[in-house]
C-alpha positions in Angstrom: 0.0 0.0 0.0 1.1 3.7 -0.6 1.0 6.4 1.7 -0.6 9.5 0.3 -0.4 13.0 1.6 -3.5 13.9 2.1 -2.8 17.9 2.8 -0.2 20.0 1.1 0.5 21.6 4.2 2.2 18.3 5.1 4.8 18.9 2.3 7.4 21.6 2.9 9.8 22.9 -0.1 12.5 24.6 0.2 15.1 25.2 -2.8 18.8 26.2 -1.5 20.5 28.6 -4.5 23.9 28.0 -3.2 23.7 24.4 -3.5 21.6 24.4 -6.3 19.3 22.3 -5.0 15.7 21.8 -4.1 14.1 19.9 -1.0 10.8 18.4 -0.5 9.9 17.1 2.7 6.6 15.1 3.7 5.0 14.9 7.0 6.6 16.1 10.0 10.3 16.8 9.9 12.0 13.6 10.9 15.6 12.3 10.1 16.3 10.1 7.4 17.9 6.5 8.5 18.6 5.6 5.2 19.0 7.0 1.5 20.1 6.8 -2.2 20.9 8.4 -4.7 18.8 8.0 -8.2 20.4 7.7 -11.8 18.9 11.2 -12.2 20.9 13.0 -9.0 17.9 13.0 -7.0 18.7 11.5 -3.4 15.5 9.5 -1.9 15.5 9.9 1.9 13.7 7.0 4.0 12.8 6.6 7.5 11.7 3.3 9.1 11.4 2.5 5.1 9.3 5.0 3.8 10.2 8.0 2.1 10.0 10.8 3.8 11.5 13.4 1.5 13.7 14.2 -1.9 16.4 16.1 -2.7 16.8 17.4 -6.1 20.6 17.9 -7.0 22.1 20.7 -9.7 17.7 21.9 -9.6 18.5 25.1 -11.8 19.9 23.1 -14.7 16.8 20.4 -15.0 14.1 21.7 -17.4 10.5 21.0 -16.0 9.5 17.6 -17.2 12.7 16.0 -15.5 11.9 17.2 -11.9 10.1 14.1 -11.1 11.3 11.3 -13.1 13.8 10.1 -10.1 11.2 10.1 -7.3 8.3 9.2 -9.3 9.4 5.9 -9.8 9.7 5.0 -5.9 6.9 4.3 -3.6 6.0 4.1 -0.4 4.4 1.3 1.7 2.5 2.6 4.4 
């Protein structure tokens, strides 16, 4: 099963111009115990399994449509 956010006030985004990079958080703000690094440079961050946020490496250089490919293809079990 999935877990689904069910309020975007559960997601937080925050996009760091000296790093060039772009950080989505869901749910509470809880540190990750494991994570890895896509094909695409997007890091998945898990806790207890689940993903509980995604960091989007060298964002300013990514045109739109290629955002999401990394994370898109993971998913969480609930």
């Amino acid at each position: 099963m999935e877990a689904v956010i069910k309020d975007a006030r559960d997601i937080d985004i925050f996009s760091d111009k000296e790093h060039d990079a772009l950080y989505i958080s869901f749910g509470k703000a809880q540190e990750a115990d494991d994570s890895e690094l896509t094909d695409n440079d997007v890091v998945v961050r898990y806790r207890k399994g689940r993903i509980i946020g995604v960091t989007v490496l060298e964002f300013s250089k990514r045109p739109p449509a290629k955002i999401w490919e990394g994370p898109a293809r993971a998913s969480a079990t609930a």
